[in-house]
N, C-alpha and C positions, 0 to 999 in steps of 0.2 A: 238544649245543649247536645252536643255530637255525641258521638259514644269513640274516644279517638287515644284512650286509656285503659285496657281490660286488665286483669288480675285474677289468674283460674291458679286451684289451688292442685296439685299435683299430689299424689301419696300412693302407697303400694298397695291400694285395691284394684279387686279385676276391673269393677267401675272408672276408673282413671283415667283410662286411655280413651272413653267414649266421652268425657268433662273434656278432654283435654282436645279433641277432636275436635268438640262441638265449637270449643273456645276458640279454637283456629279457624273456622269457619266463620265465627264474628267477627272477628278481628279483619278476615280478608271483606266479609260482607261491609264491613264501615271504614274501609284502610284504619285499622287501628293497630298499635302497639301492644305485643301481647308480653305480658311477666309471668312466668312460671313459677312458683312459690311451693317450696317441696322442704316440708318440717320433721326436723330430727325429733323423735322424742323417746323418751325413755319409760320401762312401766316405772311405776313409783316404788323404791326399796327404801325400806328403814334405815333411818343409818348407822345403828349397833349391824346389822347384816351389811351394810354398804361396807362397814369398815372392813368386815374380814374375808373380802370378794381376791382370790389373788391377782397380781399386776396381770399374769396371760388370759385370765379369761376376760378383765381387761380393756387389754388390747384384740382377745379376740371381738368382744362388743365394738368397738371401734372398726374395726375391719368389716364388721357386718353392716356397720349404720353405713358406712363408704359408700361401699359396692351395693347398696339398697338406694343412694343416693346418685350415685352414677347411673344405675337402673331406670331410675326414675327422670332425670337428665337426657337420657337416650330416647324415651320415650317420648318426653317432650321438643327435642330437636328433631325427630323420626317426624312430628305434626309442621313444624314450622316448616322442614324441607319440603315436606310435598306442600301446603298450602301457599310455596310463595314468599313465606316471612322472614327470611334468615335478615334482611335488614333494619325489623321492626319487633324483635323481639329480645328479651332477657332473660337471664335463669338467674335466681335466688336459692340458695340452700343453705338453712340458717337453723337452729336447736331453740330450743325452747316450747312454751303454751304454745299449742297449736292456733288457740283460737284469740288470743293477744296480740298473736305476732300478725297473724292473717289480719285481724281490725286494724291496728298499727301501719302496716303495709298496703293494705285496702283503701286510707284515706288518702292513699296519692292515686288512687285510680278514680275512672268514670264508674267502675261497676266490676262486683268482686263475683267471680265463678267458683261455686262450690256445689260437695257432693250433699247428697241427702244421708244420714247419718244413718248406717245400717243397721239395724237393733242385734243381728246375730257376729257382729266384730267383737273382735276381745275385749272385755269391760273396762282393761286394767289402763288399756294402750288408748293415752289422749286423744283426740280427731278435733278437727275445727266445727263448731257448733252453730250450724247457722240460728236460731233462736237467741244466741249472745250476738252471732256479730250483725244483726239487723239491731241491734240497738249500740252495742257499742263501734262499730265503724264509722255509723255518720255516713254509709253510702248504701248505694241500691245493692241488695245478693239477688244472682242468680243460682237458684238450688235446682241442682241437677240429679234425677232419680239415680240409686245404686242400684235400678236391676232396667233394662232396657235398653235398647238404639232409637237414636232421635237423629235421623238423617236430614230434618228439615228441623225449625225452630224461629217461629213468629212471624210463619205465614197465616196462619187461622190462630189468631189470639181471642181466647176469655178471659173479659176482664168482670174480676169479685168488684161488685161495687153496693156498698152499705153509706156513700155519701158521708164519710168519715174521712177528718184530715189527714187520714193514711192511707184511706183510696186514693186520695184526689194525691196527693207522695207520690206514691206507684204508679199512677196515670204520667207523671208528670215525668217521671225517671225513666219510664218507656217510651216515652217519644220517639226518640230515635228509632224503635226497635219498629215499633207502631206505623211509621211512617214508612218499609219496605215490607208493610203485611197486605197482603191479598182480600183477608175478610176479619173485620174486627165483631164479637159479641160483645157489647155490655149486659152482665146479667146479673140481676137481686134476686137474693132469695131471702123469705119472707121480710120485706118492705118494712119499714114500720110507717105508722101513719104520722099524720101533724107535721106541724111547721116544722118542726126540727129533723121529721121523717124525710121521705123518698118522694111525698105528695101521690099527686092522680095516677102520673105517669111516671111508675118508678126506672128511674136509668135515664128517661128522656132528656132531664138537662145535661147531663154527663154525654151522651149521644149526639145530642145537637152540637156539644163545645167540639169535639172530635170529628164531628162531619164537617166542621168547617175548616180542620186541617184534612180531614181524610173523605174521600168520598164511599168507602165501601161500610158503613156502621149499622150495625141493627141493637136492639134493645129488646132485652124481653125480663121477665121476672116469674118467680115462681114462688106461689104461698102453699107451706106444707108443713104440717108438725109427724108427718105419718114417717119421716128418711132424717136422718143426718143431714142437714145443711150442706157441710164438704161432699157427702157422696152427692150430692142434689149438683153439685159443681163438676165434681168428675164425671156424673152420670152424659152431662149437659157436654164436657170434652170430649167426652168418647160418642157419643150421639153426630155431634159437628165433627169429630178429626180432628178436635183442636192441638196445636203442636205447642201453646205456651199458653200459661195462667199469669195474668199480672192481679196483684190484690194487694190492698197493707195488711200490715203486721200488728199484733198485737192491739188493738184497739182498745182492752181494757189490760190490767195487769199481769204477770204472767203466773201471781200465785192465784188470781181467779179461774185463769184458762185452768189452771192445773184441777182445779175443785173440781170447776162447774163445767170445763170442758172447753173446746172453742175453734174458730174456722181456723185461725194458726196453725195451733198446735195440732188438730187436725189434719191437714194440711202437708205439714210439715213427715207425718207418720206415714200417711196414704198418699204421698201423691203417685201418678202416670204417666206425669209430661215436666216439664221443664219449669218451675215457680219464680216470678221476679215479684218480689216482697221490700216492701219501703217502709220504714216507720216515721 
């Protein structure tokens, strides 16, 4: 499948305008239509205190969510005009769940562009959740770091491969990306063995399926209990230059990641580049 439907989510972090940048660079790299999606939200107020807010401050609230939403808007036509797009793109600006409304509006895209959820952002103030909406959209996220510039993005791709029907997702949702990339890695970290494992040569058949669309693939794997798994991944990106991670999501539940930890959510905390995650 093309990638010929993007959906980058827009909002008022300093991060923003580099998602949004990166989005407009996809969208011209695959002629695609780009939707800007920039969500009103509110902190949460009780409503014995909701009731006795007066009408001006209000309307001052309103005035500020505006002119934070025009902001945001400016932003995002400031990418389309220079990249080109003024005939291929849309702005949405809509209240509500940040991250309902993004899943909701995400399933009429190819592939939904989000940030990576900053841990030091205001607790109170909603944000779209990529860990919800890899499950609830029903399509491929692109989670894009909240601290860095990514001037390229899936020319040197690593791809997490554990031979789970969630790599083989993610593999398959990258295509598109996969196929205007320069050097693809497939890399396992610690294999498991057996039938049901990664076998002799783990990545090999995942490698071989790929080389026969692509000719630049290598395979390699790494058994360790001495590192984190995910730093074994990053370590492996930043070693290559890698400019994008493709891997699934979630492979077991996400109150076990939570216990026992896991390359997701992992993942999702530390990453350095650019993550395209499928469940």
């Amino acid at each position: 499948m093309a990638l010929k439907d993007l959906l980058v989510v827009v909002d008022d972090t300093a991060a923003s305008a580099e998602r949004v940048a990166l989005a407009a660079r996809l969208a011209v790299a695959h002629d695609a239509h780009l939707t800007g999606l920039y969500i009103i939200t509110h902190t949460p107020i009780p409503a014995f205190i909701e009731a006795e807010i007066p009408e001006s401050v209000r309307l001052q609230q309103q005035a500020t969510e505006k002119a934070m939403a025009e902001k945001a808007a400016g932003l995002f036509d400031e990418a389309v005009r220079r990249n080109g797009l003024s005939g291929r793109s849309e702005w949405r600006a809509l209240a509500g769940d940040p991250t309902q409304i993004t899943a909701v509006h995400g399933r009429y895209s190819d592939l939904i562009i989000v940030g990576q959820v900053n841990p030091a952002r205001v607790p109170d103030l909603p944000v779209p959740l990529p860990e919800d909406l890899v499950f609830d959209a029903g399509r491929p996220i692109l989670v894009v770091p909240y601290a860095g510039t990514f001037p390229t993005m899936g020319e040197r791709v690593l791809i997490g491969w554990n031979a789970s029907r969630e790599a083989a997702r993610a593999v398959g949702d990258a295509m598109p990306i996969l196929a205007k990339s320069k050097r693809l890695t497939v890399m396992a970290v610690n294999p498991a063995p057996g039938a049901n494992g990664l076998g002799d040569e783990p990545g090999a058949d995942i490698a071989r399926h790929l080389a026969r669309h692509f000719n630049h693939v290598e395979a390699a794997h790494i058994s360790t209990r001495a590192i984190e798994p995910g730093d074994t991944i990053l370590n492996a990106v930043a070693d290559d230059s890698c400019d994008l991670v493709v891997m699934g999501a979630y492979g077991r539940s996400r109150l076990r990641e939570l216990v026992l930890g896991g390359m997701t959510r992992y993942m999702l905390q530390h990453m350095t580049v650019p993550v395209l995650m499928s469940h």
